[in-house]
C-alpha positions as CSV (number, residue, x, y, z in Angstrom):
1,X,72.6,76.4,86.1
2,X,70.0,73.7,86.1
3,X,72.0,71.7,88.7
4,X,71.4,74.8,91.0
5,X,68.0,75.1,90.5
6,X,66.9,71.9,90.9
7,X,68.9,72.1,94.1
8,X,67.4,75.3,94.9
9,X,69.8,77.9,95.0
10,X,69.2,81.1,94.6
11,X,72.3,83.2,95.7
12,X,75.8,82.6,94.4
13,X,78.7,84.2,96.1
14,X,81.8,84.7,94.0
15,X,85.1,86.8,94.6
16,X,86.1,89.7,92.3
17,X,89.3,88.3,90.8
18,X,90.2,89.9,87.3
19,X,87.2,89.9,84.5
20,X,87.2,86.0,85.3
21,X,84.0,86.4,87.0
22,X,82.2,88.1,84.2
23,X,80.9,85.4,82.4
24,X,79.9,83.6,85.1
25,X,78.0,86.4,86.5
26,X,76.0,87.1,83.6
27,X,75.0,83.6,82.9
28,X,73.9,83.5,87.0
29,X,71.8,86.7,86.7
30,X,70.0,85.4,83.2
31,X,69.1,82.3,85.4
32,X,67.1,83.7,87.6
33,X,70.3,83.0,90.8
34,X,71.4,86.6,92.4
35,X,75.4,86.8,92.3
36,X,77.4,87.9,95.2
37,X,80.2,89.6,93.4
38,X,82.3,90.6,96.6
39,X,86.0,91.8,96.8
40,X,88.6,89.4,97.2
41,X,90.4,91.7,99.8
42,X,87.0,91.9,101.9
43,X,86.8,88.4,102.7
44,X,90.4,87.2,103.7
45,X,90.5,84.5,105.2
46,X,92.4,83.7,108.1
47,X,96.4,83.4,108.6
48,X,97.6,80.4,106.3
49,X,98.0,78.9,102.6
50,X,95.5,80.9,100.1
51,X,93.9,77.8,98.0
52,X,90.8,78.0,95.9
53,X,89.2,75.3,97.1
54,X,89.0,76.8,101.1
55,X,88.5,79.9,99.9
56,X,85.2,78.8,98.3
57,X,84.4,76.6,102.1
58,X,85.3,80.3,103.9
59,X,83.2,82.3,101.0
60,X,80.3,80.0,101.3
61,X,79.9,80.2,105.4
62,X,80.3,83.8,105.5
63,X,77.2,84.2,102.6
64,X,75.6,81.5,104.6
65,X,76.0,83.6,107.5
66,X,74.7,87.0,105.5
67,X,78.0,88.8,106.3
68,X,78.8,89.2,102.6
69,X,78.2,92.8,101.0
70,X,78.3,92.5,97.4
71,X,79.5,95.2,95.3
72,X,77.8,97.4,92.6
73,X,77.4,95.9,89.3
74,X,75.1,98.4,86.9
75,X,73.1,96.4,84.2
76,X,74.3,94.9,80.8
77,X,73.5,98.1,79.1
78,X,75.4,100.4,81.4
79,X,78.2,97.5,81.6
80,X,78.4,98.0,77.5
81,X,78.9,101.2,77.9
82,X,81.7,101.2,79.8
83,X,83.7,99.2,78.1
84,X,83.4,101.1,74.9
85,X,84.4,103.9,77.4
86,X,87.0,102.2,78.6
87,X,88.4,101.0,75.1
88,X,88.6,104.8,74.0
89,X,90.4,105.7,76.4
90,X,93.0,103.4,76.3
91,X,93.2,103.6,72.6
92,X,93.3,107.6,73.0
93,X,96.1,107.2,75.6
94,X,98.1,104.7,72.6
95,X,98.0,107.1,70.6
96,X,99.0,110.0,72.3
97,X,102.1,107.9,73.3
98,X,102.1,106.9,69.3
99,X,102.7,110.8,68.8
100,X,104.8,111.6,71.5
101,X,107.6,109.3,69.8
102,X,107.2,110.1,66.1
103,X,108.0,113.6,67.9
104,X,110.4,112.8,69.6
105,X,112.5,111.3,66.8
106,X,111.3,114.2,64.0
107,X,113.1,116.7,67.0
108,X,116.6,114.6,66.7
């Protein structure tokens, strides 16, 4: 994060691909740099092989050129939340399914 500093940037434009990005994008905001999380399906580039290394060319001209619209990321606190929202609900959905089977093979 020093290296971009020192260089001065101070936006950072990154596709969402997976929870890859989260790291990144919390070590970015505690720097001081404002993260461009956009969608990965927003900024397609044109016809052709899909490599990471043009992609990050093609991402960095279109933030260049402002025509990057970066998507809604809530705070850490709100972020926390979530997950623990999220776990829950997938634990609640494992073991409804849990239940569903024990039933299932009690009824045969």
């Amino acid at each position: 994060m020093d290296y971009l500093k020192i260089n001065g940037i101070t936006t950072v434009a990154m596709e969402s691909t997976g929870v890859y990005w989260l790291p990144l994008y919390i070590m970015l905001e505690e720097a001081g740099i404002e993260p461009y999380l956009v969608n990965a399906k927003h900024v397609k580039n044109v016809t052709g092989r899909k490599r990471d290394d043009t992609d990050a060319i093609w991402l960095q001209k279109l933030h260049t050129c402002g025509l990057l619209q970066k998507s809604f990321q809530p705070d850490n606190e709100i972020r926390v939340l979530r997950n623990y929202t999220r776990q829950r609900k997938n634990l609640i959905s494992l073991s409804s399914d849990a239940v569903r089977r024990m039933q299932k093979h009690l009824n045969k």
